[in-house]
N, C-alpha and C positions, 0 to 999 in steps of 0.2 A: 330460540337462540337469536342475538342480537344480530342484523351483518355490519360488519364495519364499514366505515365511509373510506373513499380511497385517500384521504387524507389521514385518516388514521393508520392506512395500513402503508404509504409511503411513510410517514411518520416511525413508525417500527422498523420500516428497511432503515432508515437515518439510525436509530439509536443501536440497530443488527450491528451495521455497518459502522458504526462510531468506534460503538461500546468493545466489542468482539474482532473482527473480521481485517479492520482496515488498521489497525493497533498491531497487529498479530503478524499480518502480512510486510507490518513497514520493522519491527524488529526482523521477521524473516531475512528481508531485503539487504537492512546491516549489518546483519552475522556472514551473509553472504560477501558484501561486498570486503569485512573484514578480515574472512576467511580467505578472499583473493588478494590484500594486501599483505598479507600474513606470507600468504604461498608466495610471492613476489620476495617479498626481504628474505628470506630464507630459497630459495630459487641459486643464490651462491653464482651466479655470471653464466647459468644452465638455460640457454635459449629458448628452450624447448618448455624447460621450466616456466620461464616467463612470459612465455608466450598465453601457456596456460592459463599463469594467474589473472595476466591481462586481461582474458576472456572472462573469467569470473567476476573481474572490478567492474565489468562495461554491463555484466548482467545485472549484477549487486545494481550498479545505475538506474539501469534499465526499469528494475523493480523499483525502487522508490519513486523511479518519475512517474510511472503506472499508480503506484498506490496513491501520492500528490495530486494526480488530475482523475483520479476515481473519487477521492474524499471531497476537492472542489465538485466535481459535478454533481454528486448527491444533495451539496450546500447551494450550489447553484439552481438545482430542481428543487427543493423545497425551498429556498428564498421569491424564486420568479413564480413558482402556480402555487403555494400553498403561508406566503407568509411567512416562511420562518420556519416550518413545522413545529406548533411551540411543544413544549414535554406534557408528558401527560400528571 
């Protein structure tokens, strides 16, 4: 059995994470935050309502600014120690 080189196997977390994981998680992010604009226009002058939706807009945020500096820093680790991680 061959072992992989840890470029290799960073190389695979990049295309996990490209391909799969970080695609998935940033649709997640804006059905959320659309779901809390949604719940906001329809909230009718309900405080309490809006309040709510608020909190959902600021998660829905919260989540794409996470999955945007999860996706850079995977680009930024394989740019700075491995080149690029080029495709196999």
């Amino acid at each position: 059995m061959a072992e992989a080189s840890i470029g290799e196997l960073v190389n695979n977390l990049k295309d996990l994470l490209n391909s799969k994981i970080i695609p998935f998680l940033f649709v997640l992010a804006t059905v959320l935050f659309m779901w809390g604009v949604i719940q906001y226009i329809i909230a009718g002058g309900s405080e309490d309502r809006a309040k709510n939706a608020k909190q959902i807009i600021v998660w829905g945020i919260i989540g794409l600014t996470i999955m945007t500096a999860a996706w850079a820093i995977v680009g930024l680790f394989c740019n700075s120690f491995f080149g690029g991680c080029p495709a196999r």
